[in-house]
N, C-alpha and C positions, 0 to 999 in steps of 0.2 A: 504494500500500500504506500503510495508518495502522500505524505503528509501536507505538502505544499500543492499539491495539485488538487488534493480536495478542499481544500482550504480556499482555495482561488476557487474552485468550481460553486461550491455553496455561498460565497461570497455574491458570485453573478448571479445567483438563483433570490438570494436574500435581498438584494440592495441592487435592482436593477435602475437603469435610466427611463425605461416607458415599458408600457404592457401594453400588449398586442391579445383580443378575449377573441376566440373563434368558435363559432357555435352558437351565440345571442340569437333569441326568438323572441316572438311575442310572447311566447306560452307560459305564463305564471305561474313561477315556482320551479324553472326549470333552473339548472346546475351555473350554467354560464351566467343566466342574467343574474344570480343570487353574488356570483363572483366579480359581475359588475360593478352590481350597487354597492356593493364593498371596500371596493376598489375607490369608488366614488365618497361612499359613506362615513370611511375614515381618510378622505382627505390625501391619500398618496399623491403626491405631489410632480411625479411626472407626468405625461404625455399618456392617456389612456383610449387606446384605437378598437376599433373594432371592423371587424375583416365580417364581411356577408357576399357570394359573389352575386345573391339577382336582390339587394335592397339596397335601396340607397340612403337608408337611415334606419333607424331604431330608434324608440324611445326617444325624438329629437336628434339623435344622436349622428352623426355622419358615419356610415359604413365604406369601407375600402375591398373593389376584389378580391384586389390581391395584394402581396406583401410589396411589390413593386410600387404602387399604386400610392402605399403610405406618404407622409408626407418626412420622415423620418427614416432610418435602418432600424428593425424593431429588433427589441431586447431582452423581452421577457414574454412568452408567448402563455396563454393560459388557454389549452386545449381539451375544447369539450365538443368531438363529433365523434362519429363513427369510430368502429377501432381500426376498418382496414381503410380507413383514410389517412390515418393519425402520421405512419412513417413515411410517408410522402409529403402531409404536410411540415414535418418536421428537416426533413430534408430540403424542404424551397426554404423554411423559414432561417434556418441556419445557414446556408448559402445569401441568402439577403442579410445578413449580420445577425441573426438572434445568437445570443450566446446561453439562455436556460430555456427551460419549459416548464410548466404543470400539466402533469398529462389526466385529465379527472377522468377520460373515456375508458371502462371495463371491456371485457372481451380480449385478453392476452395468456389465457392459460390458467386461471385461479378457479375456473369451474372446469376444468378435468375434462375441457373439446380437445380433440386431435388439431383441428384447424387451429381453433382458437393460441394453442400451445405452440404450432408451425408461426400463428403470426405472432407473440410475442417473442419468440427468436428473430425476426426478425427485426423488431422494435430493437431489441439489445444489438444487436447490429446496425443500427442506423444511429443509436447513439453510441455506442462508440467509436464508430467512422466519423460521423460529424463534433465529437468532442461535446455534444449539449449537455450541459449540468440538467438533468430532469430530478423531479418528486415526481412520482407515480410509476406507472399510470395505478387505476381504479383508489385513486385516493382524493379527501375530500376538500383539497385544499391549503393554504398556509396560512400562520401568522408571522408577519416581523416587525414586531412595533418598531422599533427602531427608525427604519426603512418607512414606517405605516403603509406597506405593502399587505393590504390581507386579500386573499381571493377564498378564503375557508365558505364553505355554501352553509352560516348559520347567520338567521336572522334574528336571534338574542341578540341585545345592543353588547357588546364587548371592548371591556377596560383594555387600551391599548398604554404600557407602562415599562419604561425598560428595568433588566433586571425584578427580582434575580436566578430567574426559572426558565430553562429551555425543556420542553418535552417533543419526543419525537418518537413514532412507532407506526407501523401498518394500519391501525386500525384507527379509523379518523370518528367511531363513535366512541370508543373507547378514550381517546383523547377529550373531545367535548365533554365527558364526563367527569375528567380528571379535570379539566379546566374549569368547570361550574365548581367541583367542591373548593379547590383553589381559589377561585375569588369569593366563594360565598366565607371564607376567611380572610380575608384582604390581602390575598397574594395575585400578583399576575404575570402569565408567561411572557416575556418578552418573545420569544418564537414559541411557538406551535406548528410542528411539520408533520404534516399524516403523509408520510414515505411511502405508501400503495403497496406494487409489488416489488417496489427496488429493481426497475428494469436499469437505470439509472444509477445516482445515488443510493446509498444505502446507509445505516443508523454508524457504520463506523466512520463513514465520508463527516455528518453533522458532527458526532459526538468530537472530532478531530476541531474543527469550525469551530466550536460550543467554549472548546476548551482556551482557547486565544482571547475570548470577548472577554475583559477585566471587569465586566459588570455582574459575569456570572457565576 
């Protein structure tokens, strides 16, 4: 394990320049817009694009086809569609500069399909050839106060506070749960990463990261 190379990797995943959310619908309650308004909710301070190729807004909001198209080289990609869409788009969005992902799209192998299992090998292959720091896929999102980067899909209002708690695991119910009883005592996570299936990063890439931050 290069220590310095996860450390850089989770750094771009934490502490991006703009988000790029692909997937946004009308449909209430779905994954993407939750990781929208979030996005938007707590005030992340960069550039937040959103990619539709037949709308040409959302929510007010202006949609771009394609990654080309942005006004920007996007940097933090928050990916909710299809699963056999996901390494293709990951592979334009990395060749246009994206340097991390969130992959929230299931279907790579965690329900025991032959397909499903062929295509996340292949996912682990598309990120390792293009170097994208990813969380996921089938995970629910992040928190980085810090950053006030959240794309986590809960709509409980959430204490964003730095220090002096990072939690980070697969299971992104099991973290919200661990986070309510946490602030229902007055602590709060500065990160919350629900890691999915670790096609990607994985809990020793953060725990490595976690361990650098002097707040925590």
């Amino acid at each position: 394990m290069d220590l310095q190379a996860s450390k850089k990797k989770v750094a771009a995943l934490t502490e991006p320049r703009n988000a790029v959310v692909i997937g946004v619908s009308d449909r209430p309650g779905s994954w993407a817009t939750r990781a929208w308004r979030n996005l938007k909710r707590y005030e992340f301070p960069g550039p937040v694009y959103l990619i539709h190729p037949r709308r040409k807004e959302i929510f007010d909001t202006p949609c771009y086809p394609d990654f080309a198209s942005l006004p920007e080289p996007p940097d933090h990609l928050v990916v909710v569609v299809p699963a056999p869409s996901v390494p293709e788009l990951l592979r334009s969005g990395a060749a246009a500069g994206a340097r991390s992902a969130t992959v929230f799209s299931s279907g790579f192998g965690e329900a025991y399909d032959t397909k499903a299992e062929a295509l996340g090998r292949e996912l682990e292959t598309v990120i390792a050839e293009t170097g994208l720091a990813v969380s996921g896929p089938n995970c629910m999102g992040n928190i980085c106060a810090k950053s006030r980067l959240v794309t986590l899909t809960e709509d409980r209002e959430l204490t964003l506070r730095q220090g002096p708690v990072a939690l980070v695991g697969q299971s992104g119910g099991m973290l919200l749960y661990l986070n309510v009883a946490l602030e229902e005592r007055g602590i709060s996570a500065e990160y919350l990463i629900t890691s999915g299936n670790e096609a990607g990063l994985g809990i020793p890439d953060y725990v490595a990261f976690f361990a650098d931050q002097p707040e925590l």
